[in-house]
N, C-alpha and C positions, 0 to 999 in steps of 0.2 A: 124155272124157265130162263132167266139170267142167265144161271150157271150152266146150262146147255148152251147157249147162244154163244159165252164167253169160249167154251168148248170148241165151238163150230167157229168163230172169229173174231181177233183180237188184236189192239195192235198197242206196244207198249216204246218207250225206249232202251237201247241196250245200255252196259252199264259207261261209258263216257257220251252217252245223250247226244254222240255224233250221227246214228242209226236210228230210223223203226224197225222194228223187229215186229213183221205181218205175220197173224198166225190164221191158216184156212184150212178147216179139215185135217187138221197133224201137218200138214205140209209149212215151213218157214221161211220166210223170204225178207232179207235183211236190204234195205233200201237206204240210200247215202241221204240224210237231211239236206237240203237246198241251204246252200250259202250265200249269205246276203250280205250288204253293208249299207246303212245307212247315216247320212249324213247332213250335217245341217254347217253351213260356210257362212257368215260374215266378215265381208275386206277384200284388201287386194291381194295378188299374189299368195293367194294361201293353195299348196296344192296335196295331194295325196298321191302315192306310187305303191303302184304293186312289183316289188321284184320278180324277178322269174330267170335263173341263169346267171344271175350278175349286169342283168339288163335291166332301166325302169321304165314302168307303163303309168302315164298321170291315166289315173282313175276318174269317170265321171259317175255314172251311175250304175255299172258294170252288176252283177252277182259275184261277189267274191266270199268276202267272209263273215261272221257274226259279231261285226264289230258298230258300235255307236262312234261316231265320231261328228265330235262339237268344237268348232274353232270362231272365235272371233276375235278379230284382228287382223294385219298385215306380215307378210313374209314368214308368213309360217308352215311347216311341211311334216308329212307323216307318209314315213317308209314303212312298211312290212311286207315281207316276203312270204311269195306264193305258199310253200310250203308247209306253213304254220296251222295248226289246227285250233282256231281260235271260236270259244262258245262264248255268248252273252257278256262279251267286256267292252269297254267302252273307253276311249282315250277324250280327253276336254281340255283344250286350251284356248285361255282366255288375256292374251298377251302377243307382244309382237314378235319378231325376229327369236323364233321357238320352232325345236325340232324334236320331232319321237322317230326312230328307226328302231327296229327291231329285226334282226337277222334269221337268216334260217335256219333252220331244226329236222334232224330226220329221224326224232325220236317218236312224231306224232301223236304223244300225249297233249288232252285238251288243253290249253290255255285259259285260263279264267283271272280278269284283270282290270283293274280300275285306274287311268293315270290322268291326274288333273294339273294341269299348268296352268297359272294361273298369281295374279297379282306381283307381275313384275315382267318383262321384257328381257331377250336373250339369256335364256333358261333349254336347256334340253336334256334327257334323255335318252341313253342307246343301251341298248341290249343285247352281247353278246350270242352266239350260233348256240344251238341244243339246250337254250333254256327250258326249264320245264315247271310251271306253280301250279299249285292244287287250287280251290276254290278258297279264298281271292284274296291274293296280290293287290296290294292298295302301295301306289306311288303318288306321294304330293308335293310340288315343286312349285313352293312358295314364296321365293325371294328372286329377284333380279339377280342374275348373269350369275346365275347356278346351273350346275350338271350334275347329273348322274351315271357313273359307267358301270356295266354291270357285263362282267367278264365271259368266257365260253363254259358251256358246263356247270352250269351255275342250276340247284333243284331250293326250289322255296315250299314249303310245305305248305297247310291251310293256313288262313288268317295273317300273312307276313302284312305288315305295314312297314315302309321306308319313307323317311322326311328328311328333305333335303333342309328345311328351316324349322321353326317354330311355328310358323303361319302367323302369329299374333307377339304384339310386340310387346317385350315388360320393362318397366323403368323402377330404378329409384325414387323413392319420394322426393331428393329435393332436385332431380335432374331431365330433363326436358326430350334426352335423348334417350333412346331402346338400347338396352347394355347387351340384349341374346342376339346379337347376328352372329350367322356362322363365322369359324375361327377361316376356313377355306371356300373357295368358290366351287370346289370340284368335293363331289362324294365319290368313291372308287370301291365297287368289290368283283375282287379279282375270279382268274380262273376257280373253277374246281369248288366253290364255295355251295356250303347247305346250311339254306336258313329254315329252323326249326318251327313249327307249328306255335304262333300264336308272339313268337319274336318280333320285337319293336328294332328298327336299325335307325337312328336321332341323326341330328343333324352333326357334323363335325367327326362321324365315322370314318372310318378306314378298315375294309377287311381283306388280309392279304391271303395268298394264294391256298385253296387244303382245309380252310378255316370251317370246323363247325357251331355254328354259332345255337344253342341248346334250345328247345324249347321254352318261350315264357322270356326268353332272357332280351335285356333291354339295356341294347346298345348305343355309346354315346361318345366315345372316343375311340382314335386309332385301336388297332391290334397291334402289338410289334411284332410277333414272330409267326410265320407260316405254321401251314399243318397243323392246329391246335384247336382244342375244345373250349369255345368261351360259353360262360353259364352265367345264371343272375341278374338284380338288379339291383346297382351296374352288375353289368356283365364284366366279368374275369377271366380270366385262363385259368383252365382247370387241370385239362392235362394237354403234355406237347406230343410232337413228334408221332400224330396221327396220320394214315391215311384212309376214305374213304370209296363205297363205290355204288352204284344205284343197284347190284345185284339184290335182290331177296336175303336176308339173314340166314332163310332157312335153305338156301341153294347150301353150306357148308355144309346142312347136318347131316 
C-alpha cells in the first residue's frame, strides 16, 4: 500500500536541495524552496544589506535567504548580494567594528558556510564575485584587526576550513606572553584559486593567483609563485606553471 501511495504521490528534494520536486500521478512539478533569513542582533548600529544592482537594502525581517545570522556587539555589518544561492549557512559575530560582504555570483551553485568572528574587534571578511564551496566552508576570525580577502573565481571543495589565527594562545614555559600571533594582519587568496576537499588554509597564508591548493593539504605560509600546485603537510609546490578550469574533466574526452 505505501509503495502505491508513493506511486500516486511524493515529494522529495532535487539534487542542490534548492527545489521540491512534487510527484502526482507521473506528472512533476518542481517548486523554488521559500527563502528565509533569520537573525538574532545585540548592540548598536549593527546592520544587514541585501545588494541588488550595486545598490544596498538594510534588511529587517524580509524573506531572503537561508542564512542564520548572529551578531553581538556595535558597528558591525553583513553584506550579501541578492544573487547568491545560499542553503543552511550561518555567519556569527561576536565583536565590534567587524564586516562580512560577500559579492555576487552568476554561477548559482548552492552556498554552504559557516563564518564566525569573534574574540577580537575590527576583523572582517570579504568574498570576492563567482565564489562557489561545496558543503561546508568553515571561516574563523579569531584575533583583533584581522581580515580575510578572498579573490573572484575562487571554488573551495567539501570540508575547506580557513583561520585567520590560532584562536587559542601558546606560551613558553618561562614567558608570560603568547609567541603564535599572526606574522600579518591581512590573509589574501587571490583570483582564480581552488581549494581542495578537506584543505586546512592556517594563519600567516598567502595564496597567489592560479593556485591549486591539493586536497588534505595544510596550509601555513605564503606561496611565492602563481599558477602552481601546492600539496601536503606543510603544503609545498609541487608542480608550476598550471592552469585550471571548472569545466568537467570528461568535457575533453
Amino acid at each position: 500500500m505505501k509503495y502505491i501511495l508513493q506511486k500516486i504521490f511524493s515529494v522529495r528534494n532535487d539534487k542542490n536541495k534548492s527545489h521540491y520536486v512534487i510527484r502526482i500521478l507521473g506528472f512533476k512539478i518542481k517548486i523554488k524552496k521559500a527563502k528565509y533569513l533569520t537573525y538574532d542582533i545585540v548592540g548598536t548600529d549593527n546592520f544587514v544589506y541585501l545588494t541588488h544592482n550595486g545598490y544596498n537594502k538594510k534588511v529587517a525581517q524580509e524573506n531572503i535567504n537561508n542564512l542564520d545570522i548572529k551578531i553581538y556587539g556595535n558597528n558591525n555589518t553583513v553584506t550579501i548580494d541578492s544573487s547568491l544561492n545560499i542553503i543552511n549557512s550561518q555567519i556569527h559575530i561576536s565583536a565590534n567594528n567587524s564586516h562580512v560582504f560577500i559579492q555576487k555570483s552568476k554561477l548559482n551553485s548552492p552556498l554552504i558556510f559557516f563564518i564566525e568572528i569573534k574574540s577580537g574587534d575590527n576583523q572582517s571578511v570579504a568574498i570576492g564575485e563567482d565564489f562557489s564551496c561545496a558543503e561546508k566552508l568553515e571561516i574563523w576570525c579569531h584575533e583583533k584587526n584581522s581580515s580575510l580577502k578572498i579573490g573572484n573565481n575562487v571554488m573551495c571543495s567539501k570540508n575547506v576550513s580557513i583561520m585567520t589565527s590560532d584562536c587559542h594562545s601558546i606560551f613558553s614555559q618561562d614567558e608570560i606572553k603568547p609567541y603564535n600571533f599572526r606574522k600579518s594582519n591581512k590573509m589574501i587568496i587571490e583570483d582564480n584559486v581552488w581549494l581542495g576537499k578537506n584543505s586546512m588554509i592556517l594563519k600567516n597564508a598567502f595564496i597567489p593567483m592560479g593556485t591549486i591548493v591539493s586536497a588534505g593539504a595544510v596550509l601555513s605560509k605564503p606561496i611565492e609563485d602563481v599558477n602552481c600546485i601546492v600539496a601536503g603537510n606543510p603544503a609545498v609546490i609541487i608542480k608550476r606553471n598550471i592552469k585550471w578550469q571548472r569545466t568537467p574533466i570528461s568535457h575533453y574526452k
